[in-house]
N, C-alpha and C positions, 0 to 999 in steps of 0.2 A: 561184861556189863550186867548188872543185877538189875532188875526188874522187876517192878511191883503190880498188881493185879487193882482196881478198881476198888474192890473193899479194902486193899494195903494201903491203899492211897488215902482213902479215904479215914482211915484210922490215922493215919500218919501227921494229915492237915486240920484235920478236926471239920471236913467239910462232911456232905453227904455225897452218895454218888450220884443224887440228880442234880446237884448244884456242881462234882467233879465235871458231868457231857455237858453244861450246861456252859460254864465258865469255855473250858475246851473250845464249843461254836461260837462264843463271843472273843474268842482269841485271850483270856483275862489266866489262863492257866497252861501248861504246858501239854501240846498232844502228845497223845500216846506214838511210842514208837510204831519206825514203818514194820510191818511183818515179816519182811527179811531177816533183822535182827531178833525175829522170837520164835524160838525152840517151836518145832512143827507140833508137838502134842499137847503148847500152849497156843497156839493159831485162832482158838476159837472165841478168845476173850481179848480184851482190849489191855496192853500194860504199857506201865510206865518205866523210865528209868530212875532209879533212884535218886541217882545224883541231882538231875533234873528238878523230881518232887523238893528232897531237900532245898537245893538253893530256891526256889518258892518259896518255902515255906521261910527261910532265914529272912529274904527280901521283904518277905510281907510283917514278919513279926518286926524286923528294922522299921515300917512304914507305921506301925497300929503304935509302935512306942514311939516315934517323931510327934503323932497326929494326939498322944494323950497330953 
């Protein structure tokens, strides 16, 4: 599993990272993996999976071109 960091993320969706925890506690974006699945000397920071991020971001660019 690849895993992306907060500011990966957040370059990736074009969001910021208060709008990344923010979406995340409104349930509107994907949480970060459980800490099981992340490498102990990444533990300290919150990540995502990429594949995760990506399909977000496919669905929502699918939703912004329906809605134009």
């Amino acid at each position: 599993m690849q895993l992306l960091n907060v500011e990966q993320v957040a370059e990736k969706t074009g969001l910021s990272v208060q709008t990344i925890y923010r979406r995340v506690r409104l349930k509107t974006f994907p949480p970060a993996v459980n800490s099981m699945y992340v490498p102990e000397k990444l533990k300290n920071k919150k990540h995502w999976a990429k594949t995760e991020v990506t399909k977000w971001v496919k669905s929502n660019v699918k939703a912004d071109n329906a809605n134009a």
